[in-house]
N, C-alpha and C positions, 0 to 999 in steps of 0.2 A: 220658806220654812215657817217665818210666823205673818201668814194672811190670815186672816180675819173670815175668809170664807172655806177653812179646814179646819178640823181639829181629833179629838180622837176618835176612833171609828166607829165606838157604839154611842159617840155622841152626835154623830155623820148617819148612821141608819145601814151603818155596813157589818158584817160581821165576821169578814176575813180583809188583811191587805191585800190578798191577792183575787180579789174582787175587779173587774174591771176597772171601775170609777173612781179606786181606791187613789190610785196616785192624785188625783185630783181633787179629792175629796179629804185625804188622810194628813196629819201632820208627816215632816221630813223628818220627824226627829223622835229620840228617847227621852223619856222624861224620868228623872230622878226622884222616888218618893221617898219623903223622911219622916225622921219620926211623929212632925207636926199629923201627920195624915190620917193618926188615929182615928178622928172624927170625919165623916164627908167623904166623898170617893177621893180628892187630891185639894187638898187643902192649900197646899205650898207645893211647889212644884219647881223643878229647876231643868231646861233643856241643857243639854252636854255633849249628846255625839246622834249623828245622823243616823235614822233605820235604814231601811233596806232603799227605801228609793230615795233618801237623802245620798247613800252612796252612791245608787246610778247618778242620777244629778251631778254630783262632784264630778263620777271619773269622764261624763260624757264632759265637764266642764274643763276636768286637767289635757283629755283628748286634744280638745281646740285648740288649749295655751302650747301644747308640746307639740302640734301643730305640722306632725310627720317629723319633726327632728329642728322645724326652725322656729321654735320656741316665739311666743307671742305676748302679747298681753292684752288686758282688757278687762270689763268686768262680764262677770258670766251671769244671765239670768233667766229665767222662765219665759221660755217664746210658743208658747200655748197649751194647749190641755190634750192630755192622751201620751203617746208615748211614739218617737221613733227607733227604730231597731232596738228598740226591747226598752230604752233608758226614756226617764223624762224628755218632754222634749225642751233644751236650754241652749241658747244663742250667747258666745262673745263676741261683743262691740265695744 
């Protein structure tokens, strides 16, 4: 969610998230604007809750932990670029 090599999508050269490359390209996340923002496209900015493929991400993450019913643990992260069965693709180890 915050790599250094995504960020918002007209700042990525995209101009829908549902763009192929978007997952890979686009932040995970929503960003909160306040009133600072008056000036500059996002002045201050505060991330808070996951977009649309921050959410696949998660549920492909709580998938693994609930793990058919015998529940797991681990930590969940990014195991490469593109997407399996629709969702990010993301590995718990």
């Amino acid at each position: 969610m915050c790599e250094n090599t995504v960020g918002l999508l007209e700042d990525q050269g995209l101009t829908s998230w549902t763009q192929t490359t978007a997952v890979d390209k686009s932040d995970w996340i929503n960003q909160i604007r306040t009133v600072s923002t008056l000036i500059g496209p996002y002045q201050l900015q505060e991330a808070i809750h996951p977009n649309y493929w921050g959410q696949l991400a998660t549920r492909s993450c709580v998938r693994q932990v609930w793990n058919g019913g015998a529940p797991r643990g681990g930590i969940c992260s990014i195991a490469g670029t593109g997407l399996a069965g629709g969702e990010p693709k993301m590995t718990l180890s």
